[in-house]
Structure formats: structure tokens, C-alpha cells
C-alpha positions as CSV (number, residue, x, y, z in Angstrom):
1,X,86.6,110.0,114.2
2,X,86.4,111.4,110.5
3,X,83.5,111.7,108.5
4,X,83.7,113.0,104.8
5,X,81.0,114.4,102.4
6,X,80.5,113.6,98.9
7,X,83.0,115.9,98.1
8,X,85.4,114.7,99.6
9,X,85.8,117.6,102.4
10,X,86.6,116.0,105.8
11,X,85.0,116.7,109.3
12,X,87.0,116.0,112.3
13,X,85.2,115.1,115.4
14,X,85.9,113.6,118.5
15,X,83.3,110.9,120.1
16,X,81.8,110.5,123.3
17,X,84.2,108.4,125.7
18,X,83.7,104.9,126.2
19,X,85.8,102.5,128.5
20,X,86.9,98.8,127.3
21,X,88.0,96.2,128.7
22,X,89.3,93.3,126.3
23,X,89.7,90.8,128.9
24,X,86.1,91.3,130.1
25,X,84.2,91.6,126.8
26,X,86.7,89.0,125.2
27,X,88.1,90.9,122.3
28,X,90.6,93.4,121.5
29,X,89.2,95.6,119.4
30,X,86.6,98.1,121.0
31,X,82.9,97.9,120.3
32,X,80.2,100.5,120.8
33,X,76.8,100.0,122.7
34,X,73.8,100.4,121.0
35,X,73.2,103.7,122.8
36,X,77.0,104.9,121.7
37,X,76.4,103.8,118.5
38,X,73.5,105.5,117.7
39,X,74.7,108.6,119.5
40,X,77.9,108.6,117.3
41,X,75.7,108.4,114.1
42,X,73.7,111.0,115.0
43,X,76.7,113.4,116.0
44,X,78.1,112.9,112.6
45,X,74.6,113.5,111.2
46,X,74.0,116.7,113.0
47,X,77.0,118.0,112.1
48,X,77.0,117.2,108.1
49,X,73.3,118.6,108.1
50,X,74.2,122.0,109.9
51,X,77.5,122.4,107.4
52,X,75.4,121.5,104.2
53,X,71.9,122.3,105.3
54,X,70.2,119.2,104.0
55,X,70.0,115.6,105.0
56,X,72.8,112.8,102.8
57,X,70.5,110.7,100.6
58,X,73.2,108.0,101.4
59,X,75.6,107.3,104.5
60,X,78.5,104.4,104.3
61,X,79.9,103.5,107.7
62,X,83.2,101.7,107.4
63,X,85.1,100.0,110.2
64,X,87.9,97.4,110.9
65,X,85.6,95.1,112.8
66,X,82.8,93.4,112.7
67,X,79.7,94.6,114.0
68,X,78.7,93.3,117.2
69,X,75.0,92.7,117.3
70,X,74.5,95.8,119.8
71,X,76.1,98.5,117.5
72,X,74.6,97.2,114.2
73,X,71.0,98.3,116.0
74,X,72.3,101.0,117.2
75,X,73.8,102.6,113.6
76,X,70.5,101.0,111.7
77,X,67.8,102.7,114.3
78,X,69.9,105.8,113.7
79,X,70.0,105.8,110.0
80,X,66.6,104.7,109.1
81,X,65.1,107.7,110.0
82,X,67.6,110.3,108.0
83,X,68.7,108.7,105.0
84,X,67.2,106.6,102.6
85,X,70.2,104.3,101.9
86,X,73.0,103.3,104.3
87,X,75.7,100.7,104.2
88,X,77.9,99.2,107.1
89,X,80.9,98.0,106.3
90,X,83.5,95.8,108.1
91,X,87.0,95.5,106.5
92,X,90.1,93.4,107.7
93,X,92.9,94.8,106.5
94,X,95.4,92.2,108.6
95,X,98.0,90.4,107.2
96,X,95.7,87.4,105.9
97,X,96.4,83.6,105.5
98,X,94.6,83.9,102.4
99,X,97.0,84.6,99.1
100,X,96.4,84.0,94.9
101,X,99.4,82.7,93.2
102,X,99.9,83.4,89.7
103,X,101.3,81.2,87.4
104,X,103.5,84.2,85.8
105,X,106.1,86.1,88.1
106,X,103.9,88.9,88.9
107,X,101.6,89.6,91.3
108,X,98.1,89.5,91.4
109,X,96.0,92.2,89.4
110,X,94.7,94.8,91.4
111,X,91.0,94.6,91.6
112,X,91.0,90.8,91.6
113,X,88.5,89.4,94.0
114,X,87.4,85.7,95.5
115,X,85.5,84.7,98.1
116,X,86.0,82.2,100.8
117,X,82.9,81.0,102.4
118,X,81.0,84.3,103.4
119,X,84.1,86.8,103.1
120,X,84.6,88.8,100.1
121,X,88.6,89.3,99.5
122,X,89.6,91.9,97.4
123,X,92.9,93.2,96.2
124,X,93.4,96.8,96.2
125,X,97.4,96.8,95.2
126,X,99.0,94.6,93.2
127,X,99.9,94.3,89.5
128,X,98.7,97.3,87.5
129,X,97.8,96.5,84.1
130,X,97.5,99.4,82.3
131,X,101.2,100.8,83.3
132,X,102.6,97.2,83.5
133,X,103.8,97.4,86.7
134,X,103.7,96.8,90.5
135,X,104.6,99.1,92.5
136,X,105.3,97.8,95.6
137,X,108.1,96.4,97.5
138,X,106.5,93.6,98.9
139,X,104.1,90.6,98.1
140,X,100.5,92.4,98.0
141,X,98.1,91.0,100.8
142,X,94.2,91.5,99.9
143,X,91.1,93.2,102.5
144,X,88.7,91.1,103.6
145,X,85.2,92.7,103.6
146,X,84.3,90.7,106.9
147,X,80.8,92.2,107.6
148,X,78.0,94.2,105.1
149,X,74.8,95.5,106.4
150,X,72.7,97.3,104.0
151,X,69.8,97.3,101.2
152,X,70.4,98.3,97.9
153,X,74.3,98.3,97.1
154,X,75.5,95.7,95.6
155,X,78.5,93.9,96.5
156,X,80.4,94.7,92.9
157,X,79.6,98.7,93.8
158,X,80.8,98.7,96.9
159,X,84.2,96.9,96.0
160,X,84.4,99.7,93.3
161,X,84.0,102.2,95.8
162,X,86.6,100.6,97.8
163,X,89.3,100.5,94.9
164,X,88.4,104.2,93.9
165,X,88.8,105.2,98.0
166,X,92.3,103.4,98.3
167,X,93.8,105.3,95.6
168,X,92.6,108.7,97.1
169,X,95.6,109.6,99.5
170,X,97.0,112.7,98.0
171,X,99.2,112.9,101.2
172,X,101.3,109.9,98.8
173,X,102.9,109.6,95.8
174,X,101.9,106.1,95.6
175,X,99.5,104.6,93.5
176,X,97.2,103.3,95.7
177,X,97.2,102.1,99.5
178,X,95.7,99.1,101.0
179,X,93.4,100.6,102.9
180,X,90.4,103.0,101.5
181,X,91.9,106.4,102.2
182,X,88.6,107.0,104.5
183,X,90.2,104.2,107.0
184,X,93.4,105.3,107.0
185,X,93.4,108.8,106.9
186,X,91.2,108.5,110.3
187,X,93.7,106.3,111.6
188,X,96.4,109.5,111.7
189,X,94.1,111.8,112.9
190,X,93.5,109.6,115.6
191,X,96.6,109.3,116.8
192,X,96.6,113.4,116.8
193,X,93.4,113.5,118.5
194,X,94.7,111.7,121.5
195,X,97.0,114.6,121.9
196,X,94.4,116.8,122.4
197,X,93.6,117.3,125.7
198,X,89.6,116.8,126.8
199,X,88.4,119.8,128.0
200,X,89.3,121.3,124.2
201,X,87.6,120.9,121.4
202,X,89.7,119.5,118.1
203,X,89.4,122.0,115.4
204,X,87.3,120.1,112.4
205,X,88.7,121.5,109.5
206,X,90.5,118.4,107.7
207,X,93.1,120.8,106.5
208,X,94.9,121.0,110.0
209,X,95.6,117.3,110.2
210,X,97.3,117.1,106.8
């Protein structure tokens, strides 16, 4: 798990372990309790309040799932207490059925968004306007903001957000990924994590994972 300040300093930490069992809960992807949830929110919260000795006046969790009904208590009983603004966020970022065709041979613009039924789609590659180009070497696929639990964001800051995040990846000389760099920058370091064996703890500094 990564968790990164305002700054944009990361903090590496490692969870409590969970089992999961896709054939007995009936999906694939892993879901917390509502005890694990709120016990990973306050982990994350104890440690950002002992590095910067005050509490975050807002805290955006983002995740490739949606939320089951256990963990969104979990997060919210959590939050409420220790910030006043918090957003959970659910982005697919699988190949989707969903595409825009132009009528010209280029791509679609980058930043374009529609909606189908409750789902916000949102294209965080494709054709750049301002250096006339795409770069990419295939046909762009959009994000699907699949779940959104929170107060006072609106939906047109929070896509915002997400197109500023996705072209944060100084680890690339690419323009921008698909993914916010926040997803995918704690994809690789969990891949390292599972390395690590359990009786050690992973070092948090961001700048050994680079």
C-alpha cells in the first residue's frame, strides 16, 4: 500500500493480512471487511499525522474496485472523525467495450469525457492538442470512474485531479499514463513488497522503490 501527502512525498506501508477466497465471496478482486478497512485508514492516518504533526484537512482513497458495502463503512467511520473532507474513489482501468470514434483520423482528445448510465468515462491519453500529437502506439482506451463516495468534490474536480495524477510518473518519459500515477506507482511497489519477507518491516521511504 502507498499513501502520498500533498506534496507528493510517498509512504510505503504494508497492511494487515487478510485471506480471500474468490470462489467463496464470488469475485476476483479482494475486498476489505469493515474492521480491515477502517484499520487500514487509520494506519495510513497515524502514520501521515506522526510524519507531519497535524491532521490532512482532505484524504482521497482511490482503488480499482468498487466498494463493497462493508468497506465503504468501514473507510467513512474512519474518516469522519479526522478529516473534514474525504473522497472514495473506484476506477476501472480494464480494457473497456466502451470507445469514441472520431470523424477525423485521430484519436480522441485527452480529457474527453461521457457517461454511460451511472459511470463517468474519462480519457486520460489520447490526442494532445496543444503539441498536435498522440503519442501512443495504440488506440487509447478510457477509465471508468465506477464508484464515488464523498461530499463536497465535484465530479469535474476530481476528473481534473485524475488527468493532473496520470501525467505525474517521472519514472517515464511519456506524456501521460492511463492510470493516475497514485494507482500505478502502488501497483510496483506491490509487487516488491511481496518480496519482503513478514517478519521485516518494508522501509517507507518512497525513494527505495524508484
Amino acid at each position: 500500500m502507498q499513501a502520498f501527502d500533498e506534496h507528493g512525498g510517498g509512504h510505503i506501508l504494508r497492511g494487515h493480512e487478510s485471506e480471500w477466497n474468490p470462489e467463496k465471496e464470488g469475485s476476483r478482486s479482494p475486498h476489505l471487511s469493515e474492521q480491515q478497512s477502517s484499520q487500514l485508514i487509520d494506519l495510513v492516518l497515524e502514520r501521515y499525522e506522526r510524519e507531519t504533526g497535524t491532521r490532512p484537512t482532505r484524504v482521497v482513497v482511490q482503488k480499482t474496485s468498487r466498494y463493497w458495502l462493508a468497506e465503504r463503512a468501514g473507510f467513512v467511520e474512519a474518516l469522519k472523525p479526522r478529516t473534514a473532507r474525504y473522497d472514495l474513489l473506484a476506477l476501472d482501468g480494464r480494457q473497456s467495450h466502451v470507445r469514441l470514434i472520431t470523424a477525423s483520423k485521430y484519436p480522441p482528445l485527452r480529457g474527453t469525457r461521457f457517461c454511460v448510465g451511472d459511470l463517468d468515462v474519462l480519457y486520460t491519453t489520447g490526442f494532445i492538442t496543444s503539441l498536435n500529437e498522440f503519442h501512443g502506439m495504440h488506440v487509447p482506451s478510457p477509465v471508468r470512474i465506477a464508484d464515488h463516495i464523498g461530499q463536497d468534490t465535484s465530479r469535474r474536480q476530481l476528473l481534473a485531479e485524475l488527468l493532473t495524477l496520470a501525467k505525474l510518473n517521472w519514472n517515464s518519459a511519456g506524456f501521460a499514463g492511463k492510470l493516475p500515477v497514485t494507482l500505478r506507482f502502488a501497483e510496483l511497489v506491490g509487487d516488491i513488497l511481496k518480496e519482503i519477507p513478514a517478519d521485516r518491516e518494508p522501509l517507507p521511504q518512497f525513494k527505495f522503490y524508484i
